[in-house]
Structure formats: C-alpha cells, structure tokens
N, C-alpha and C positions, 0 to 999 in steps of 0.2 A: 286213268292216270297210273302211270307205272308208279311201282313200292322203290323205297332205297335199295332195299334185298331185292330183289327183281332183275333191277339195274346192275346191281356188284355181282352178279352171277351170270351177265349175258359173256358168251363164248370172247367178243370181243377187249371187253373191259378186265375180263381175266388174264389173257392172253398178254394185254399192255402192260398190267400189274407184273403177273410171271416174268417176267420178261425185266422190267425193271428190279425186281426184287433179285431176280441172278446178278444183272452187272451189279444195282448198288450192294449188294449181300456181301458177296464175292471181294468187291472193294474194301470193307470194313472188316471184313474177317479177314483178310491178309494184312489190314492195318493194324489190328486188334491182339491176331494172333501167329504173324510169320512168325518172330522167334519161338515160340513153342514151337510151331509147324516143322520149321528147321532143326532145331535142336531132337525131332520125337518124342517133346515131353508133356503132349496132352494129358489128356485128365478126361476121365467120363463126362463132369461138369464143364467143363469146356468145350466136350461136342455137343451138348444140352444148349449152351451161350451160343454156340455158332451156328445150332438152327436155328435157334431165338433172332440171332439177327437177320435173319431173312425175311421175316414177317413183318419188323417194322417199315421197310421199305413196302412191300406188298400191300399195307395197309395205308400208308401213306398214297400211294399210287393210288390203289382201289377208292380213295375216300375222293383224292381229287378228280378224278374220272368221275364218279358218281356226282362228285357236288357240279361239272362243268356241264355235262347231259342234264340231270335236272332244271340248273338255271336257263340252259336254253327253252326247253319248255313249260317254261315259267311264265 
C-alpha cells in the first residue's frame, strides 16, 4: 500500500497541484496585492506574502489529490 508521501510526490499529482497553485496564486496575489503592484510600493514582506500564497493552493490541491487516489484504493 502506497504512503500519503509517496502519493504527494508522484510526477502526476505534482504536476495538478503546480499547476493549480500558479492559476489560484496568481489570482490572489493580484487580489491581494495589484494596487501595490501598480503603484511599485512593494515591500520585501510582501514578496515573502506572495510566495506564501502560492503554497496554500498547492497544498490544498496536493491534499485533495492525495485524499481522492487513496479512497479509491480503499
């Protein structure tokens, strides 16, 4: 029986996550941060925030992939 790690690292289920995690990143970080963007008044902390939002989608993606493959082989 495959591991949950196992699963979150196959080429595939990366690949859906990545993928997710650009369009929804992308979407929230233009939500979150266009008028800085615009105006050029980032902040070091605020490129910190804007990678930070990438990984909650990617995590979210990666969890539901992993939990959707497990219960089929369940």
């Amino acid at each position: 029986m495959e591991t949950w790690v196992s699963v979150a690292i196959r080429p595939d289920i990366v690949r859906r996550s990545l993928k997710v995690a650009l369009l929804v990143g992308t979407i929230l970080v233009g939500i979150n941060y266009w008028d800085r963007i615009i105006e050029g008044s980032l902040t070091g902390g605020d490129g910190i925030k804007m990678l930070l939002t990438y990984f909650v989608p990617y995590g979210v993606s990666t969890y539901a992939s992993v939990s959707a493959v497990m219960s089929d082989k369940g």
